[in-house]
BATOR-885324 format. One record per residue: residue number from 1; x, y, z of N, C-alpha, C in turn; residue in three letters; chain. Coordinates in pm, whole numbers, plus 32768, in hexadecimal, padded with zeros to 4 digits. Atoms other than C-alpha are relative to their C-alpha. Example, Ala and Ser with C-alpha at 12.3 -4.5 7.8 and 13.67 -1.06 7.14 Angstrom:
1, 8059, 7F89, 8000, 84CE, 7E3E, 830C, 805A, 8078, 8000, ALA, A;
2, 7FAE, 7F89, 7FFA, 8557, 7F96, 82CA, 7FB3, 806D, 8049, SER, A;
END
This chain:
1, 7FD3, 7F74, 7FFB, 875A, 3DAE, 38DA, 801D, 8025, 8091, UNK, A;
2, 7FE2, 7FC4, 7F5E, 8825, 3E28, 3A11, 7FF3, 807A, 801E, UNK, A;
3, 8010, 7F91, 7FE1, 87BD, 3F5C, 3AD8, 808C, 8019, 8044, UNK, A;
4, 7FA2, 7FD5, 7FF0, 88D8, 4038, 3ADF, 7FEB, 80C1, 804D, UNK, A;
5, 8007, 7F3F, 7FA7, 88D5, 41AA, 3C05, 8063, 8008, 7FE2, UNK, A;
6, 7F8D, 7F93, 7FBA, 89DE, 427B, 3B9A, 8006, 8073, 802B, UNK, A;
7, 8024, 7FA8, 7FE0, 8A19, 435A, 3C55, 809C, 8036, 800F, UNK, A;
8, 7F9F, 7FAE, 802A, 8B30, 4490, 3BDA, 7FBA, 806A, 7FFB, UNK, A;
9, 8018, 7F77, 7FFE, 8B2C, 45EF, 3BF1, 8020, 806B, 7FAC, UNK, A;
10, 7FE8, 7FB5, 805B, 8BD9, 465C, 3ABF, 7F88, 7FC6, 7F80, UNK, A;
11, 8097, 801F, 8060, 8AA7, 466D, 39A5, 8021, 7FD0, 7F8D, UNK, A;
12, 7FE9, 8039, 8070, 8B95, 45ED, 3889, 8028, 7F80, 800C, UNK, A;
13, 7FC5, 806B, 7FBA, 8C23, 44E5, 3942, 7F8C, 7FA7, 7FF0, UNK, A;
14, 8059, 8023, 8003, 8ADE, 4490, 39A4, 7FA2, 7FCE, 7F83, UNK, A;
15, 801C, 8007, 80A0, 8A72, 44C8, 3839, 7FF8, 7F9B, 7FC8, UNK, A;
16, 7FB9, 804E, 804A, 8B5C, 43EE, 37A4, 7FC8, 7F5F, 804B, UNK, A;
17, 801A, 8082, 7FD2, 8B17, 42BC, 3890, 7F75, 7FCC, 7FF1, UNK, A;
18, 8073, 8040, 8005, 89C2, 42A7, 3885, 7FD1, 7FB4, 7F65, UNK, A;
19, 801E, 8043, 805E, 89AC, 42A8, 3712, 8045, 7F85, 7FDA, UNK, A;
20, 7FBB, 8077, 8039, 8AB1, 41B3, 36F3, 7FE9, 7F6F, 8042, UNK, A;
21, 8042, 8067, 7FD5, 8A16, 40D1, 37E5, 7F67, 7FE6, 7FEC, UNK, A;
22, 807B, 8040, 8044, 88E7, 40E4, 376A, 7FF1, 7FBD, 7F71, UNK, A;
23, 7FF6, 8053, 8072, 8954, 4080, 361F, 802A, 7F6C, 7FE5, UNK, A;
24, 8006, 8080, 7FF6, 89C6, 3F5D, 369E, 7FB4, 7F90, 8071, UNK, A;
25, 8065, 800F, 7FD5, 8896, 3F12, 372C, 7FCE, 7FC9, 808B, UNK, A;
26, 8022, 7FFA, 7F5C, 8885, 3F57, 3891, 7F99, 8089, 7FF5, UNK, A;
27, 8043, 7FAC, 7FCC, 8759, 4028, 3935, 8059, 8076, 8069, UNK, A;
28, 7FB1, 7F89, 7FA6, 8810, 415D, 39C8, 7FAA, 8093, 8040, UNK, A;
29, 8026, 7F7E, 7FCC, 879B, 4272, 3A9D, 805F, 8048, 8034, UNK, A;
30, 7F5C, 7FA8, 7FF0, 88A8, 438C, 3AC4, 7FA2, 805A, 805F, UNK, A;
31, 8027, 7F8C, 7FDF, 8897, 448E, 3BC8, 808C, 802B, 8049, UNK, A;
32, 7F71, 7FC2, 8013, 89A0, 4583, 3C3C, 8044, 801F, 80AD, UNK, A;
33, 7FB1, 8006, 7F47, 89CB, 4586, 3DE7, 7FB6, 7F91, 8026, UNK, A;
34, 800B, 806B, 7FA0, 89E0, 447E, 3EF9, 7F47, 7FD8, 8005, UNK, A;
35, 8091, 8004, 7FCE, 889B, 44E5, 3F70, 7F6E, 7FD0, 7FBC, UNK, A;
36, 80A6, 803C, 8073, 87C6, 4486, 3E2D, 8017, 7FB2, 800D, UNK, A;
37, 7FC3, 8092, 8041, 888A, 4354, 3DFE, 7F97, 7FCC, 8091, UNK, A;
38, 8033, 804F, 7FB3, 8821, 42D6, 3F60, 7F51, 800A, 8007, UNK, A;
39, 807F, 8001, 7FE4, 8699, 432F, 3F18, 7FE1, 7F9A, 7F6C, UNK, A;
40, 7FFD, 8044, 805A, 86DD, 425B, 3DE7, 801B, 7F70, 7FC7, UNK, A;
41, 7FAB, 807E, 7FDC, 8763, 4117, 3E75, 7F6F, 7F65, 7FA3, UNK, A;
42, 8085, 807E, 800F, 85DE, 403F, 3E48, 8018, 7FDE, 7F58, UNK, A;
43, 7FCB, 8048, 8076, 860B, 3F62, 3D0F, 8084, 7FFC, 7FBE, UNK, A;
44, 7F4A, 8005, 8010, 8780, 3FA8, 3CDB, 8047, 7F59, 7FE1, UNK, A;
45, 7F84, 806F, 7FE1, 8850, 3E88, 3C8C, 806B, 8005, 7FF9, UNK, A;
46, 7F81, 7FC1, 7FEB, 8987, 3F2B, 3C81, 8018, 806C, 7FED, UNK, A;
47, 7FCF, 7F91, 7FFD, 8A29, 4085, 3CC2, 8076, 8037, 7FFE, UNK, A;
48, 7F74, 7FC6, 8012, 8B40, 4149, 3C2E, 7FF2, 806E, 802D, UNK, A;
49, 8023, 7F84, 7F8B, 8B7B, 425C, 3D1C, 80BD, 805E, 7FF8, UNK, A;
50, 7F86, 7F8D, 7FFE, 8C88, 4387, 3CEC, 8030, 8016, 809C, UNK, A;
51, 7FC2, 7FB1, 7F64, 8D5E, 43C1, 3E42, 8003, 808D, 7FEF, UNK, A;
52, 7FD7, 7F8F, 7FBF, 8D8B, 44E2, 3E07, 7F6A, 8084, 7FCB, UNK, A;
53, 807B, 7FDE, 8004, 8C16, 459C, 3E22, 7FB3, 809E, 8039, UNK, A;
54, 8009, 7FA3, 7FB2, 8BA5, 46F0, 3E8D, 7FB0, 7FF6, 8099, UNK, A;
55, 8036, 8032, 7F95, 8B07, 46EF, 3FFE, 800B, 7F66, 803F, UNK, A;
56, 7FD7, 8059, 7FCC, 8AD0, 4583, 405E, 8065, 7FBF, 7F71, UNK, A;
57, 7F81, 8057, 8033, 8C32, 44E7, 3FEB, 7FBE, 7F71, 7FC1, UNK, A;
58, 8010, 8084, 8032, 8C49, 4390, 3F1B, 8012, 7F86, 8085, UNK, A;
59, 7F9B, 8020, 7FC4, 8D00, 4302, 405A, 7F76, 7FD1, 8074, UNK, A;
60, 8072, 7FFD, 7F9B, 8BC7, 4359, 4138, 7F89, 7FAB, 7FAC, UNK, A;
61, 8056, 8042, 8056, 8AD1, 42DE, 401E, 8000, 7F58, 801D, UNK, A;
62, 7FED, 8096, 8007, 8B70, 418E, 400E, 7FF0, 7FBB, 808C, UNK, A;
63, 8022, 7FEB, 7F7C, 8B62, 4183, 419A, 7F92, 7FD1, 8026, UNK, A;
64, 806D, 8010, 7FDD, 89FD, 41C3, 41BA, 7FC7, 7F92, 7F92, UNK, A;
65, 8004, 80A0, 8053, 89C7, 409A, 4070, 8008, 7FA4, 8066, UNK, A;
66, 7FC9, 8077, 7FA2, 8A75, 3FBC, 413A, 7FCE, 7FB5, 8095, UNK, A;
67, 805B, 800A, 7F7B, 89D8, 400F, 429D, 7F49, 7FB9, 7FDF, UNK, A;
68, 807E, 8028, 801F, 887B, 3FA2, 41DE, 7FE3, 7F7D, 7FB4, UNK, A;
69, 8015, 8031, 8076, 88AD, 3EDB, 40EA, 808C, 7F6F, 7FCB, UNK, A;
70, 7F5D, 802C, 803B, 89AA, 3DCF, 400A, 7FE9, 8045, 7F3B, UNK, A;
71, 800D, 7FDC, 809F, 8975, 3E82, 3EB4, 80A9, 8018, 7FEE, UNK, A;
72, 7F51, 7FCE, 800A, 8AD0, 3E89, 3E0E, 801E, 8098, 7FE2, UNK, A;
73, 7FAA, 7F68, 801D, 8BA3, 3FB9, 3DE8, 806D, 8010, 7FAE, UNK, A;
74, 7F77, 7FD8, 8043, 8C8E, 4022, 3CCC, 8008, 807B, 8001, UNK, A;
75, 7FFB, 7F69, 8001, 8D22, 4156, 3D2D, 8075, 8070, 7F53, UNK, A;
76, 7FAA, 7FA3, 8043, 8DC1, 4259, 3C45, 8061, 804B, 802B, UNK, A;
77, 7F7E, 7FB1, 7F80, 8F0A, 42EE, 3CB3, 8065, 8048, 7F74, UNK, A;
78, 7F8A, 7FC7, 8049, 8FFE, 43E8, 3C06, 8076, 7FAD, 7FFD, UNK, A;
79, 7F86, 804C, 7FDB, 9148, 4307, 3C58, 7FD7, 7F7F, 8029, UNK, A;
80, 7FD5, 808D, 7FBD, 91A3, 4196, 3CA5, 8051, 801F, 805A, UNK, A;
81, 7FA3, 7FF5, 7F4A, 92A1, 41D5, 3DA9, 7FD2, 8046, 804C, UNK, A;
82, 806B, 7FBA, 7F9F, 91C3, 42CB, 3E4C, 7FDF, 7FDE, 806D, UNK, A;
83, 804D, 803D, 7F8A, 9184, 4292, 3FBC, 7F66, 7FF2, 800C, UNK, A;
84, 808E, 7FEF, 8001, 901F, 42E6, 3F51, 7FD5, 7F7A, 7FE4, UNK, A;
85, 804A, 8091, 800E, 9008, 4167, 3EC1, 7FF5, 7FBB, 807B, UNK, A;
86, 7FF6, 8051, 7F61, 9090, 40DC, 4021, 7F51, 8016, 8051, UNK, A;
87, 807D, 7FF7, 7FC9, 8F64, 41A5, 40BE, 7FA1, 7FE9, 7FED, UNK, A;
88, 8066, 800C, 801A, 8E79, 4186, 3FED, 7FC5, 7F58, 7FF3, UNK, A;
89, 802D, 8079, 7FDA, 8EA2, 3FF4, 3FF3, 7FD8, 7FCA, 806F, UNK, A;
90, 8009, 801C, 7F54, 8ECD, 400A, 4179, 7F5F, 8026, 8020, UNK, A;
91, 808F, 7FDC, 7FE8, 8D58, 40C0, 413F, 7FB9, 7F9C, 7FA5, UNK, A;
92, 803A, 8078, 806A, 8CD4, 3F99, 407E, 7FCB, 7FDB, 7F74, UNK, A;
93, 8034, 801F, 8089, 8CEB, 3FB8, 3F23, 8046, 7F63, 7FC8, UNK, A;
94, 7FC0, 8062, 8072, 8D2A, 3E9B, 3E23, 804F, 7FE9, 7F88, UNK, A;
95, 7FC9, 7FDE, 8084, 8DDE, 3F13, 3D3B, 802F, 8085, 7FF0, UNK, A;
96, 800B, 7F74, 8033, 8E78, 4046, 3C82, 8030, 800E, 7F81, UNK, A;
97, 7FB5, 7FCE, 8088, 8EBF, 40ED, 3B4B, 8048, 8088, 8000, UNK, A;
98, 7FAC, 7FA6, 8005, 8FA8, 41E9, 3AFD, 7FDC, 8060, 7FBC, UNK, A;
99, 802D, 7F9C, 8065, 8F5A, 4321, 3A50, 8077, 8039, 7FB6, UNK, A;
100, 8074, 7FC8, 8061, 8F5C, 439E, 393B, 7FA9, 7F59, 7FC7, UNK, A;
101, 7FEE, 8073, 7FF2, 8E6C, 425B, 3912, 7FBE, 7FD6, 7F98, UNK, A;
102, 8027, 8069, 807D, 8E5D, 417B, 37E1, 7F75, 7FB6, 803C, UNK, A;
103, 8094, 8058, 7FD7, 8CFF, 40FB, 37EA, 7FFD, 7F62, 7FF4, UNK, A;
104, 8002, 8077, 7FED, 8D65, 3FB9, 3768, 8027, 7F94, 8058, UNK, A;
105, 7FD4, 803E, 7F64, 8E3D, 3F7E, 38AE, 7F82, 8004, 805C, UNK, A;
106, 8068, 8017, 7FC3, 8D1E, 3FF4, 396F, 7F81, 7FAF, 7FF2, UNK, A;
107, 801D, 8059, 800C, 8C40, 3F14, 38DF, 8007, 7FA4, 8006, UNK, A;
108, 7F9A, 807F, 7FBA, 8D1C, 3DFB, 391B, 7FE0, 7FD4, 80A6, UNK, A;
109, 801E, 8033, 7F59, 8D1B, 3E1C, 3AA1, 7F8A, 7FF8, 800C, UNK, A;
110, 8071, 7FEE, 7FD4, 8B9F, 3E72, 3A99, 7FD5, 7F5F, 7FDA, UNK, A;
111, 8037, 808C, 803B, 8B68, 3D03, 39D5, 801F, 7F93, 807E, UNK, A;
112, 7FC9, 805B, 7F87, 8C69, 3C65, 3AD4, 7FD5, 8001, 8079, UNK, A;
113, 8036, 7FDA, 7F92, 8BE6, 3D0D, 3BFC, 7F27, 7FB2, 8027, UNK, A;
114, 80A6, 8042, 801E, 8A59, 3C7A, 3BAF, 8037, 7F79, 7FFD, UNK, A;
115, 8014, 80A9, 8010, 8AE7, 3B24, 3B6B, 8022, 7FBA, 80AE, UNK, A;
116, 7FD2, 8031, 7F51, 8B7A, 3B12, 3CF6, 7F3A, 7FDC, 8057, UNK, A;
117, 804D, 7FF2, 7FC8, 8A21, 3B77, 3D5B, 7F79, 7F5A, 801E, UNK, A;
118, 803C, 8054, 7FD9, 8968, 3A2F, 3D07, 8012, 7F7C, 7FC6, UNK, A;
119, 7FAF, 80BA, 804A, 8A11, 38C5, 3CBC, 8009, 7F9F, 8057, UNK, A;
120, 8014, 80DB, 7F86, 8992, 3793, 3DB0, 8026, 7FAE, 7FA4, UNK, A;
121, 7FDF, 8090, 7FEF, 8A15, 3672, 3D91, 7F95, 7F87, 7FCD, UNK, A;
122, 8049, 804D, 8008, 898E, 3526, 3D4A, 7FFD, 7FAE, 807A, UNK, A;
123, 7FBE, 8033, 7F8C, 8A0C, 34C6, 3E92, 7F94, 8014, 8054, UNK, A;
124, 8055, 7FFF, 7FA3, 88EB, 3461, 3F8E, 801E, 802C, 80A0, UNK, A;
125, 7FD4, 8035, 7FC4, 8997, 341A, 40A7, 8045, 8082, 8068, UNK, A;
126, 7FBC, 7FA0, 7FBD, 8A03, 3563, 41BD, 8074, 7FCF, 8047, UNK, A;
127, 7F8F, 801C, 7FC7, 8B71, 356D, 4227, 8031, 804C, 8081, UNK, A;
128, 8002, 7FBA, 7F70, 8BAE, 35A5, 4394, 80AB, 7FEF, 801A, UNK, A;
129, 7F59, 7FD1, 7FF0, 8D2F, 3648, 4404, 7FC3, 803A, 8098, UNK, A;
130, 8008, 7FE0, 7F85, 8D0A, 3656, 4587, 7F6E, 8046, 8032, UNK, A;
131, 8098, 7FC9, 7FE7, 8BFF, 3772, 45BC, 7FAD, 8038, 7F8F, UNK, A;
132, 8016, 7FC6, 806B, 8BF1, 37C5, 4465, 7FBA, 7F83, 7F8F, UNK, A;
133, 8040, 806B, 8048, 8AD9, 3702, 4362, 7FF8, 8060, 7F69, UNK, A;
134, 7FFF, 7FE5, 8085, 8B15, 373C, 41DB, 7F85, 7FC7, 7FB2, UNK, A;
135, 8083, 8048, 8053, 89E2, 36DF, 4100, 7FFE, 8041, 7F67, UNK, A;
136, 7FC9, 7FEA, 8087, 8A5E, 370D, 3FA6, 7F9D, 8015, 7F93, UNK, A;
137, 805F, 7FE3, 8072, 891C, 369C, 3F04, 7F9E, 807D, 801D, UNK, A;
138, 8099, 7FC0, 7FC4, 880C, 37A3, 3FBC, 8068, 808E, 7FEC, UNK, A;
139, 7FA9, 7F79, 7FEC, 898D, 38B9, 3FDB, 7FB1, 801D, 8080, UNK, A;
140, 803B, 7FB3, 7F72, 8921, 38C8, 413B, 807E, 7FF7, 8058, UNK, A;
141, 7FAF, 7FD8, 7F88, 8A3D, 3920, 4234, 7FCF, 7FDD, 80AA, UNK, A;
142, 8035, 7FA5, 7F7C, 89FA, 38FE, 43B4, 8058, 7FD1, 803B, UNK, A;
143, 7F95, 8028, 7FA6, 8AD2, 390F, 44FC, 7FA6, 7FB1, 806A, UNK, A;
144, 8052, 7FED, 7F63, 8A2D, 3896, 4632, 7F79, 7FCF, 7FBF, UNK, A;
145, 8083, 8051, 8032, 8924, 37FC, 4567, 7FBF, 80B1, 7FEA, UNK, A;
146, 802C, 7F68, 8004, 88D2, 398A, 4526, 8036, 8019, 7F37, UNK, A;
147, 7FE6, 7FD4, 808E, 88BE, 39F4, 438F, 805A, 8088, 8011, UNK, A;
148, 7F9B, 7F89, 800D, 89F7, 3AE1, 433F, 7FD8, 8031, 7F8E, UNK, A;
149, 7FF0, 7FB6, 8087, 89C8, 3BE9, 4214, 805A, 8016, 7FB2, UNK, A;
150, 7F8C, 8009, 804D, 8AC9, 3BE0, 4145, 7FD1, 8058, 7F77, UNK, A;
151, 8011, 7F8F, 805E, 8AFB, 3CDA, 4022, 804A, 7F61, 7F92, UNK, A;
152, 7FCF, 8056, 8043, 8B1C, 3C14, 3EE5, 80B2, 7FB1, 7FBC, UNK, A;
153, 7F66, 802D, 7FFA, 8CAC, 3C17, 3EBF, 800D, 7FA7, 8087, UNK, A;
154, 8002, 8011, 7F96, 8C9E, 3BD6, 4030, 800C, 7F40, 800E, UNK, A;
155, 8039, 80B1, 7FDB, 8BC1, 3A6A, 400C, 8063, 7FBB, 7F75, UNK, A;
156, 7FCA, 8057, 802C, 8CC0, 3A28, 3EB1, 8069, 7FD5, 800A, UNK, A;
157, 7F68, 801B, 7FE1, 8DF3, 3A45, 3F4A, 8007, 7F92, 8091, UNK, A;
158, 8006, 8075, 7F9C, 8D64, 397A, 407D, 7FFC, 7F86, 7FD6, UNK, A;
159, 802B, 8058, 8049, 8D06, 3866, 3F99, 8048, 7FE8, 7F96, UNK, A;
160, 7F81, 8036, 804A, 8E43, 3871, 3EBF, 8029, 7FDA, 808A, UNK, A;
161, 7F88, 804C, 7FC1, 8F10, 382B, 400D, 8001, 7FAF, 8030, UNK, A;
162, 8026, 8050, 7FC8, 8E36, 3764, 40A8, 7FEB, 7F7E, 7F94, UNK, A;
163, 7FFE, 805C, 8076, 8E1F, 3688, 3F80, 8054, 7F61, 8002, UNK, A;
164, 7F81, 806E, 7FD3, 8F88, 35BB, 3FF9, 803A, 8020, 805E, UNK, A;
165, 7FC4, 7FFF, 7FA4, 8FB9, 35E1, 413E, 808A, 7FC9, 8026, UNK, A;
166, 7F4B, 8011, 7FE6, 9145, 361E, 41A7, 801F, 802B, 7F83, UNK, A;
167, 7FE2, 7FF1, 80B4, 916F, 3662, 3FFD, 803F, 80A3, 802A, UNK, A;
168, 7FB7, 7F9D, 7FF4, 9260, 37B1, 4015, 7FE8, 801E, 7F6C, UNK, A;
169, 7FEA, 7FDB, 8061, 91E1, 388B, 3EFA, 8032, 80B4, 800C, UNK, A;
170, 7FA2, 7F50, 7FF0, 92B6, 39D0, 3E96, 7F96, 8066, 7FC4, UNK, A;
171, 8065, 7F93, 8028, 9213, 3B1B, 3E67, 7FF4, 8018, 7F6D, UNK, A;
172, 8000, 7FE7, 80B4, 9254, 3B0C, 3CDF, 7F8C, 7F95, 7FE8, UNK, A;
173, 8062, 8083, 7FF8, 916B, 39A4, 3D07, 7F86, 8027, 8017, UNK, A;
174, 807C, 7FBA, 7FE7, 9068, 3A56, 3D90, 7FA5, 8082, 7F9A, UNK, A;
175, 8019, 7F8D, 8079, 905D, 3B78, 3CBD, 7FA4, 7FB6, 7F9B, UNK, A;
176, 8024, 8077, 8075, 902E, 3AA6, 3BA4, 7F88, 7FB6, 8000, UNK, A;
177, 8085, 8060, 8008, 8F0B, 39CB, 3C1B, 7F8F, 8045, 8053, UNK, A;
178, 8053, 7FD1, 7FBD, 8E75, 3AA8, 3D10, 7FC8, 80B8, 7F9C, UNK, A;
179, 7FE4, 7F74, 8026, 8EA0, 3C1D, 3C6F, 7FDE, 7FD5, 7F74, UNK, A;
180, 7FF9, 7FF1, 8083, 8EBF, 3B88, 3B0F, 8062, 8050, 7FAA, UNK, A;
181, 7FC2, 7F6B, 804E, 8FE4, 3C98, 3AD7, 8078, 7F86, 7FCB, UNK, A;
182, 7FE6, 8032, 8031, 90D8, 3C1A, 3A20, 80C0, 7FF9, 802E, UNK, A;
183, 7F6C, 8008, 7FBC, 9296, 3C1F, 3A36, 8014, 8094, 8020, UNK, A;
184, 7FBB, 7F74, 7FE9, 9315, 3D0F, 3B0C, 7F62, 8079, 808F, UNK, A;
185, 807C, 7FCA, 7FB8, 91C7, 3D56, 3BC9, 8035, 804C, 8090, UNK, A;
186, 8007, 7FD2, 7F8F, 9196, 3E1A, 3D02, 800B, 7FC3, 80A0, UNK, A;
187, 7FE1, 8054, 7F78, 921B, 3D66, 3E49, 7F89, 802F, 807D, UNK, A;
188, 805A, 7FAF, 7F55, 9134, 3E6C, 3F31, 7F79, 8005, 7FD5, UNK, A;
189, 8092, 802D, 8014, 8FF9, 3DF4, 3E92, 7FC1, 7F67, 809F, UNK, A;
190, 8003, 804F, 7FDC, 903A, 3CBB, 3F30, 8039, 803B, 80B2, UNK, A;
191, 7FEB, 7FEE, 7F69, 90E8, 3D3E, 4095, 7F56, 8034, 8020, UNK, A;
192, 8080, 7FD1, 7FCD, 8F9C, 3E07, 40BB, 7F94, 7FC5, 7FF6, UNK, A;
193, 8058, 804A, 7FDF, 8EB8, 3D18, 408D, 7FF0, 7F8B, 804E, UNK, A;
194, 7FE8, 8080, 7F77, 8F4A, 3C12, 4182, 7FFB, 805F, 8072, UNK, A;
195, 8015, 7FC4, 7F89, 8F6A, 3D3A, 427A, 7F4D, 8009, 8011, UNK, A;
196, 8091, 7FE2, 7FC0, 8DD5, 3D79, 426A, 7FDC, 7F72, 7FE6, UNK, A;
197, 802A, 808B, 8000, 8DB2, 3BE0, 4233, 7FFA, 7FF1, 809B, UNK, A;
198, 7FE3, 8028, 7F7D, 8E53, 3BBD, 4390, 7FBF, 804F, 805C, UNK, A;
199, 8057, 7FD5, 7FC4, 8D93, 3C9F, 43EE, 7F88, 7FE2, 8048, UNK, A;
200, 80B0, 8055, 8010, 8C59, 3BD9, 43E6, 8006, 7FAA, 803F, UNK, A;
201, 7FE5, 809B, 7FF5, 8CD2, 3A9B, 4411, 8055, 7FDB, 809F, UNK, A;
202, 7F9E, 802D, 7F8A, 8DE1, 3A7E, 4518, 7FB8, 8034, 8072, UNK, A;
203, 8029, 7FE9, 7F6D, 8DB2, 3A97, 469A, 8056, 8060, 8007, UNK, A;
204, 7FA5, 7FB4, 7FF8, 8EFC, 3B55, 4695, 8063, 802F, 7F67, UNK, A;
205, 7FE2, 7FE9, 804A, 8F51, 3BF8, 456A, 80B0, 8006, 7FE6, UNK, A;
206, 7F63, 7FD7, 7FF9, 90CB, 3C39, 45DE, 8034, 7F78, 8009, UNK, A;
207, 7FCD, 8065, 7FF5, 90EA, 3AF7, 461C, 7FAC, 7F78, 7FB3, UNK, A;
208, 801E, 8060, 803D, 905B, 3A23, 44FA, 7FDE, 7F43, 8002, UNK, A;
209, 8011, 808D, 8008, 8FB3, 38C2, 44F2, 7FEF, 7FDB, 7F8B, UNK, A;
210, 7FF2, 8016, 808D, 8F52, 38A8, 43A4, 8038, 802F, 7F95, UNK, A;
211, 7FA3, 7FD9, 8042, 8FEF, 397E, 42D9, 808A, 8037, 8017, UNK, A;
212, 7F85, 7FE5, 7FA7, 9137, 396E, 42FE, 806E, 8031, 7F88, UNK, A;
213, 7F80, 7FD4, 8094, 9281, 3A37, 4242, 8069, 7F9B, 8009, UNK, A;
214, 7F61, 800C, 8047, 93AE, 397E, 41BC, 8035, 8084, 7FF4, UNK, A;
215, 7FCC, 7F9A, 800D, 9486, 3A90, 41EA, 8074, 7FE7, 7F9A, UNK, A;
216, 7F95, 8013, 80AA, 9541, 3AD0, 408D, 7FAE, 7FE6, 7F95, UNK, A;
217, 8036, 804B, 805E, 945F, 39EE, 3FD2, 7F3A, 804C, 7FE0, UNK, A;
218, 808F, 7FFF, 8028, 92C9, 3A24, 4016, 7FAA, 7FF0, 806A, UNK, A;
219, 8053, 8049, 7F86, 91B2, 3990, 40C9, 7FC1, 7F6C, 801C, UNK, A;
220, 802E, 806F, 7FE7, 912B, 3855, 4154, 7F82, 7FED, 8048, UNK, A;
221, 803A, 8006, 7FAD, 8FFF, 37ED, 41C9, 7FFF, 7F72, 8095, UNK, A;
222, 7F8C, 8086, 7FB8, 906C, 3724, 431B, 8092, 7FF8, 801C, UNK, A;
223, 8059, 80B5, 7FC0, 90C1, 361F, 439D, 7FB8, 803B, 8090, UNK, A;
224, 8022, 7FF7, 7F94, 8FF8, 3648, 44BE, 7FF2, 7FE0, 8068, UNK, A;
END
């Protein structure tokens, strides 16, 4: 049973999601501003979080998550083309759904979003890329011989690219194995999570060593 914070501010909205995720048998605790949600984080294993929130914003919420923590984030957003998704991925969520929101979609990402979180390898063996050491079976990250945190999209999209070094996969490729979404998916799932990857990872984010764009096509991890 996965623990599910949502946290929404309209009480039918709210309503509606909890019972319908609890019927399909997730532990849910609902509450209705930023400010509960973040006194609500301890045992969490994932959080669906409304951007748009009275007092502290969804935008700021996901922010201060992020600054603490790698718990995932599926946000809720009125619109897909919305600059609010851009930001709110650039603030580190994992995901979003669209409103008015079918529970069975949202259930969907919440299943997909938990399966990123914990899948080692049988692979003993840590893979070293210059200053950067991969350890697939333990999901340990470090630069500099230093452990990086990685938010769980973060360590599966490192570990899809790093998988075949030089291998050019397109953002529909990713979707698909990383996201789980299906034809036609969201391209700025994937830009925003290589922008806060490179974040982590690179010495110079502007100027890429490991993850690198095919411009047109996708990304690569490499050659280095």
């Amino acid at each position: 049973m996965s623990r599910v914070l949502l946290i929404e501010d309209d009480q039918a909205v709210r309503d509606g999601l909890e019972l319908a995720l609890t019927r399909q048998g997730h532990a849910v605790r609902a509450v209705e501003t930023g400010e509960q949600g973040l006194g609500k984080l301890a045992g969490t294993d994932v959080v669906v979080l409304d951007l748009m929130l009275p007092g502290m914003d969804g935008f700021e919420v996901c922010r201060r998550i992020r600054a603490t923590g790698n718990l995932p984030i599926i946000m809720l957003t009125a619109r897909s083309d919305d600059m609010d998704v851009v930001a709110g991925l650039e603030a580190g969520a994992d995901d979003y759904v669209v409103k008015p929101v079918q529970p069975r979609v949202l259930e969907a990402r919440i299943r997909a979003v938990l399966r990123r979180v914990g899948e080692p390898t049988q692979q003993t063996d840590a893979e070293e890329y210059g200053a950067l050491t991969i350890d697939r079976a333990s999901l340990v990250v470090r630069k500099d011989g230093e452990p990086i945190s990685l938010a769980p999209t973060e360590m599966r999209l490192l570990l899809e690219l790093s998988s075949a070094p030089g291998r050019v996969l397109s953002r529909q490729q990713l979707l698909e194995s990383v996201w789980e979404h299906g034809y036609l998916g969201d391209s700025r799932l994937v830009d925003a999570c290589v922008q806060r990857l490179r974040a982590k990872i690179e010495s110079d984010p502007a100027a890429p060593r490991y993850i690198q764009t095919v411009r047109g096509f996708g990304y690569r991890f490499g050659p280095l």
